[in-house]
N, C-alpha and C positions, 0 to 999 in steps of 0.2 A: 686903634690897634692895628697893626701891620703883620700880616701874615706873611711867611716862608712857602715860595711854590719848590717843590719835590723838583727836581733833576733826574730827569730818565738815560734810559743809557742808550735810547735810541736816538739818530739821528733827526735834527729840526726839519730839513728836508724830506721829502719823499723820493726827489729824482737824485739819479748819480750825482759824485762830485765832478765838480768843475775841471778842467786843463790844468787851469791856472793852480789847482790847490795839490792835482795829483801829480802835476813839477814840483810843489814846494814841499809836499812829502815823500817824495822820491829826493831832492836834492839832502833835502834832512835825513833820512835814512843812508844816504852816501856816507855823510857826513858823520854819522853816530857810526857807520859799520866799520869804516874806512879807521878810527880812531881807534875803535875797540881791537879791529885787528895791530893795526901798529903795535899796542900796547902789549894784547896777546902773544907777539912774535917775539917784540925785547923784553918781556918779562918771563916767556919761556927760557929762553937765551939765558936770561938773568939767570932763572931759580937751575939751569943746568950746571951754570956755575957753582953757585952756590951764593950767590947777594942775597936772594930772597926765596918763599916758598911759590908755592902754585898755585897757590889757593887765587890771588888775583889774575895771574893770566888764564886759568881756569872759567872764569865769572868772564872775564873781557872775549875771550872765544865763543862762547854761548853767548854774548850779547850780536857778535861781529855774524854769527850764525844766523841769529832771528831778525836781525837787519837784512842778513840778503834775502832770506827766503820773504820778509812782509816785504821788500823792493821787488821780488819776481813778479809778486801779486797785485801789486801796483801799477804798473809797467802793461802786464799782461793785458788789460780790459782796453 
């Protein structure tokens, strides 16, 4: 019989992360903010026109938000 171990929500480690992992989530964070903005700006544009509503540049600006501010706190340490 084969048991399922539980998944906690803390990290495996006890010491800080790595250089290496807090580039690769600072690049990824770039990456996810960088898009959501873009998308935020022509889909503003868009729904001012009138192509679409707001509701998605709405959602991609609060993404492009919460990407900068977890990349300050990344960055920071």
């Amino acid at each position: 019989m084969s048991t399922v171990r539980g998944v906690g929500l803390t990290p495996s480690s006890s010491g800080p992360p790595s250089r290496r992992s807090r580039e690769r989530r600072a690049y990824q964070l770039v990456l996810v903010g960088g898009t959501a903005g873009v998308i935020a700006v022509v889909g503003f544009i868009l729904a001012a026109v009138g192509v679409m509503g707001f509701g998605i540049p709405f959602i991609a600006a609060i993404v492009a938000v919460v990407c900068a501010l977890i990349f300050r706190r990344t960055v920071s340490r």
